[in-house]
C-alpha positions in Angstrom: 147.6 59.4 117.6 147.4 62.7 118.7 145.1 64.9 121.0 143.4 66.4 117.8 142.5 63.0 116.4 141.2 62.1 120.2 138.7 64.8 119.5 140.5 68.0 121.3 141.9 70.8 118.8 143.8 73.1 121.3 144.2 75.3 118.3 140.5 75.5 118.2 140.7 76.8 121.8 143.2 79.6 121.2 141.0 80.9 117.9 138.0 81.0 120.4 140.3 83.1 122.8 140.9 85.5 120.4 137.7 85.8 119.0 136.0 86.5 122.3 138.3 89.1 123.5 136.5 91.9 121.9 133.6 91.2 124.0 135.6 90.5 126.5 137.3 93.7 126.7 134.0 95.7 126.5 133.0 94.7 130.3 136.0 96.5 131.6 136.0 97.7 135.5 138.9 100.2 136.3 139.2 97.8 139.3 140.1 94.4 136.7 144.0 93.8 137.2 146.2 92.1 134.2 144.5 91.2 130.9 142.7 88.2 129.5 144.5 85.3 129.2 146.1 84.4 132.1 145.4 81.4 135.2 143.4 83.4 137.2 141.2 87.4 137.2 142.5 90.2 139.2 140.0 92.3 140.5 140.8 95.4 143.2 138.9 95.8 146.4 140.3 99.3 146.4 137.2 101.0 145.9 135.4 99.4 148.6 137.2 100.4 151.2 135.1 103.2 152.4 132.4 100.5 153.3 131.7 100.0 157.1 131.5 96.2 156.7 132.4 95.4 152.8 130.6 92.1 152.4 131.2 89.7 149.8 127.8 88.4 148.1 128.2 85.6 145.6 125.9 83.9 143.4 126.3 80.4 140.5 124.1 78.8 138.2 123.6 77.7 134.4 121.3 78.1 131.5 119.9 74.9 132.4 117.8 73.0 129.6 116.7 75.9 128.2 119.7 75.3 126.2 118.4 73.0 123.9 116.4 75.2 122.4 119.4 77.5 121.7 120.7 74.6 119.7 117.5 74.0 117.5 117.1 77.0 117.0 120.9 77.6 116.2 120.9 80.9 118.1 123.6 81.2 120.6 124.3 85.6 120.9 121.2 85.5 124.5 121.9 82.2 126.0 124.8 84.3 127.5 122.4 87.0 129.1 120.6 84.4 131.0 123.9 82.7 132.3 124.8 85.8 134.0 121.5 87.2 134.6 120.4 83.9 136.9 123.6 85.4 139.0 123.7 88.6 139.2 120.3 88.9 139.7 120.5 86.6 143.5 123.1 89.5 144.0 121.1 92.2 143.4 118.3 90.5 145.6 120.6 90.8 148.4 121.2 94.3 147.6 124.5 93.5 146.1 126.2 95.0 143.6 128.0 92.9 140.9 131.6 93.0 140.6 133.0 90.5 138.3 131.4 87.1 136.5 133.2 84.3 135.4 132.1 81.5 133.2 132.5 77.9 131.9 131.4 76.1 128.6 132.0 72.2 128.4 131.2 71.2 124.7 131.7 68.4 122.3 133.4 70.2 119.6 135.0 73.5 120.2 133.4 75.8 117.0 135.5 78.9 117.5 133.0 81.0 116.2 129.7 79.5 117.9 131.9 79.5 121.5 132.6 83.0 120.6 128.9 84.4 120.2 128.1 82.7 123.3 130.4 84.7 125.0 129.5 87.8 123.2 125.9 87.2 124.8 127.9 86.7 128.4 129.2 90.4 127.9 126.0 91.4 127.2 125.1 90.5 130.1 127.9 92.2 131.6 127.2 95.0 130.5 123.8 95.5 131.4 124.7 94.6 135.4 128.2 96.7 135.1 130.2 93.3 136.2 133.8 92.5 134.3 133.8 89.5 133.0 137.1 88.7 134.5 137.6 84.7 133.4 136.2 81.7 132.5 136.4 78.5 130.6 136.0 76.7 128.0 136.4 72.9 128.1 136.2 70.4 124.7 134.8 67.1 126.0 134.3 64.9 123.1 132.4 61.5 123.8 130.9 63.3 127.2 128.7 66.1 124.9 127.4 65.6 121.5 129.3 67.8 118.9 126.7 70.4 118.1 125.9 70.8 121.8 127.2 72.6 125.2 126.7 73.7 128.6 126.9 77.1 130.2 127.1 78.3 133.6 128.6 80.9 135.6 129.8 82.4 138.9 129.1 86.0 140.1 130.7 87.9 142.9 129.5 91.3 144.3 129.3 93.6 147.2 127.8 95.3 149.5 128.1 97.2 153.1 126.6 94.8 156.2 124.0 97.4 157.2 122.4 97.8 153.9 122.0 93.8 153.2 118.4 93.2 152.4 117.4 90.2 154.5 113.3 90.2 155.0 113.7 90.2 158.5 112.1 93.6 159.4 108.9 92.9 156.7 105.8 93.0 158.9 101.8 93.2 157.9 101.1 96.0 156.2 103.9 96.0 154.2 103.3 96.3 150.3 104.5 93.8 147.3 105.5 95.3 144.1 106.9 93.3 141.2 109.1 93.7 138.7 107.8 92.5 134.6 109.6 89.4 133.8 110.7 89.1 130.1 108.7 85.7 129.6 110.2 82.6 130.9 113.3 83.4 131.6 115.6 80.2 132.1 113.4 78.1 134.2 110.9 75.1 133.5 112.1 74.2 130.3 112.0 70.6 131.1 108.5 71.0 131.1 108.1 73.5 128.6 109.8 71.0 126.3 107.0 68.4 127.0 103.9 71.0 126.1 105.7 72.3 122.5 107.0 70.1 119.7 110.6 70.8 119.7 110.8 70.8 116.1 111.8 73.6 113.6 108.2 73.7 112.2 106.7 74.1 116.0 109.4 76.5 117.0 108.8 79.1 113.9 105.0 78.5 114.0 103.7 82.4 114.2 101.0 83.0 116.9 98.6 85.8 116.6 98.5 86.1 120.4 102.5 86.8 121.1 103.3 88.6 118.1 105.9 86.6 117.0 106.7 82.9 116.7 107.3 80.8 119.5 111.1 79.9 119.5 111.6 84.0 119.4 109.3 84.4 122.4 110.8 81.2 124.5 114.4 82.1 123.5 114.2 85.8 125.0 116.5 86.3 127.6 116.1 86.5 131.5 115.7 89.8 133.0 118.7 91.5 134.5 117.3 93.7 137.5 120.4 95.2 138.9 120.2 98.5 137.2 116.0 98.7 138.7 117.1 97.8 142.4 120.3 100.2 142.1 117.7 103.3 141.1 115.2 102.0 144.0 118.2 102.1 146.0 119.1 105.9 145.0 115.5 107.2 144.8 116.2 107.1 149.2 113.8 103.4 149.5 114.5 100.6 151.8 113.7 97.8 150.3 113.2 95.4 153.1 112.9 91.7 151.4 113.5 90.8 147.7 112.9 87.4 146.0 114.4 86.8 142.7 111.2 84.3 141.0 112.6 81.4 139.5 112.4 78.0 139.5 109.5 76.9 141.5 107.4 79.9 140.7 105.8 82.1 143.4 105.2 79.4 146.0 108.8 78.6 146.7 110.8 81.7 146.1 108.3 84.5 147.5 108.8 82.8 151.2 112.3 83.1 151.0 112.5 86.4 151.5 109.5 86.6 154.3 110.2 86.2 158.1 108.1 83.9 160.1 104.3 84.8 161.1 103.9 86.5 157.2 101.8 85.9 154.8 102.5 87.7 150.9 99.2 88.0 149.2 99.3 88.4 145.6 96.5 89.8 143.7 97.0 87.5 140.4 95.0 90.6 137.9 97.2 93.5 139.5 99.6 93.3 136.8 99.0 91.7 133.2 100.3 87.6 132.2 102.6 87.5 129.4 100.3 85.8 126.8 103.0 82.4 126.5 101.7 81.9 130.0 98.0 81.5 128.6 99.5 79.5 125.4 101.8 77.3 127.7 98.9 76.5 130.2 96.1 75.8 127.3 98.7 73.9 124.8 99.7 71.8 127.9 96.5 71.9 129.7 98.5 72.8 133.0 96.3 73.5 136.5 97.0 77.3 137.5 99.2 76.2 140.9 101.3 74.2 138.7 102.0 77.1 136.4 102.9 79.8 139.7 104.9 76.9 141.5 107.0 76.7 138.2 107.0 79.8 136.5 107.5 83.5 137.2 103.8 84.4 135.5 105.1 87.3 134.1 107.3 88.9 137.7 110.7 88.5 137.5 111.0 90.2 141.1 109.2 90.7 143.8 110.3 93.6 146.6 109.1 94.2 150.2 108.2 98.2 150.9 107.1 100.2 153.4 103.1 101.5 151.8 104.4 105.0 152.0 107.7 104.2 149.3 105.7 102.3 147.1 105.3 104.8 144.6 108.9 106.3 144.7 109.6 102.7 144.2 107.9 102.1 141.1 109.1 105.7 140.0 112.8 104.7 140.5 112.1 101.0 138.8 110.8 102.8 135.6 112.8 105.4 135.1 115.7 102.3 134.7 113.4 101.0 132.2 111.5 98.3 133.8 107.5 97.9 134.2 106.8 97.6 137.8 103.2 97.0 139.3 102.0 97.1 143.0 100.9 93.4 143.2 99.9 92.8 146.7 100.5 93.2 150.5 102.1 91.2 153.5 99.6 90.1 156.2 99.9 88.1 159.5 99.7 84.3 158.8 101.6 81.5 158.3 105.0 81.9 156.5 103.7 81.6 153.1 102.0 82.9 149.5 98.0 83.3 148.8 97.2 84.3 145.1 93.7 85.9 145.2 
């Protein structure tokens, strides 16, 4: 007996090493310390130091069971971009900038290549919100995860000085709302969105008219990464005074987050168009509509808190970093809370 014929193949694990350091290498920060490969990431605080109050922001999550679509579909190269985009995004919300990402796959069977195009999609993701990927893990459990299937999560820490943390605290009526296109479902409510669709290769590559494509492709796109919007809104001179990164639990649980007490956010639900697997989804699974906005993003991946007067600079700034932004409501006196109307 050996620990190969227990079902771990260390070898495995130093292929997938290898094969991933390409990617790996690509998310480089001057401020990343060593190389790949050994206990722990290295990542200077050098260039923060001209902060008034450096503060650490951090941020953790997964793919969740959004997953399981990856595997039917056998398409692992996005599943990364969600991993690190359901982190760096609550970063960003806080006006954070990313630093460096970490992350951790637990599978059945360690496939060299398939661990290694998961991790190519994590340095996508990298990329896109300038964070080294600076670690991670990957851990063959066989007899705890079937063989064709994993989990993925990660951990995120960035920075930013005290004074310019965005905390809501200062929104007050008047205020305008103005949200940020989500990419389609992002990573959150597959549980359910398992439960409307057949899960089947037939369902999954079933072309519909209405989203120009077949429904695995339009499920399977990844999350949003916002950093690179709220960085321009940042530079264009605005202060963004709240910012709610819509996930799980829609507009009715993440919208408050960022509101003080005594607020109201009214969203106008036709200011900004409804990705059409919204429509599909609700029909197929004949959903009420507050089920769909306390579950879903409905087509806003963030929401931000102005002042009227920078709301076009805003949406300027988010555009020019190549997002659709739309001015979606305003912030009235009322109990902590969200109207859609």
């Amino acid at each position: 007996m050996d620990y190969k014929k227990a079902g771990v193949d260390i070898e495995a694990g130093y292929r997938s090493v290898e094969l991933m350091k390409k990617y790996v290498k690509e998310t480089m920060r001057p401020e990343v310390l060593g190389g790949l490969g050994g206990f722990s990431g290295a990542f200077s605080l050098a260039a923060i130091k001209n902060m008034e109050k450096p503060t650490l922001v951090s941020g953790t999550d997964g793919v969740g069971t959004k997953l399981k679509l990856a595997f039917l579909l056998d398409k692992h190269d996005t599943v990364g971009i969600d991993c690190v985009a359901m982190c760096v995004n609550d970063i960003a919300c806080a006006g954070g900038e990313p630093l460096f990402f970490l992350d951790y796959i637990a599978c059945g069977k360690n496939y060299p290549e398939k661990i290694a195009t998961i991790v190519k999609g994590v340095a996508e993701g990298c990329k896109m919100s300038n964070a080294a990927l600076i670690g991670g893990e990957t851990a063959e459990m066989p007899g705890f995860y079937p063989e064709d299937e994993y989990d993925l999560a990660g951990f995120a820490v960035g920075v930013v000085d005290e004074k310019d943390l965005i905390t809501g605290e200062n929104i007050q009526p008047g205020d305008v709302l103005v949200g940020i296109a989500s990419s389609g479902v992002h990573s959150n409510g597959f549980s359910l969105v398992r439960k409307i669709f057949d899960m089947t290769a037939e369902s999954l590559n079933t072309y519909y008219d209405e989203l120009g494509r077949t429904l695995g492709e339009a499920l399977i796109e990844p999350t949003k990464i916002y950093v690179k919007a709220l960085r321009s809104v940042k530079e264009a001179g605005v202060t963004i005074k709240g910012c709610s990164h819509v996930t799980g639990g829609g507009f009715y649980e993440n919208i408050p987050r960022m509101l003080p007490d005594g607020v109201n956010a009214h969203v106008k639900k036709d200011s900004y168009p409804i990705p059409p697997i919204f429509e599909l989804m609700r029909k197929k699974g004949q959903l009420e509509e507050k089920l769909m906005y306390n579950t879903y993003n409905m087509g806003l991946g963030m929401v931000l808190a102005l002042d009227p007067a920078d709301a076009d600079k805003a949406i300027a700034a988010i555009e020019t970093a190549g997002e659709k932004a739309y001015l979606v409501g305003e912030v009235k006196a009322g109990e902590k809370g969200v109207t859609l109307c």
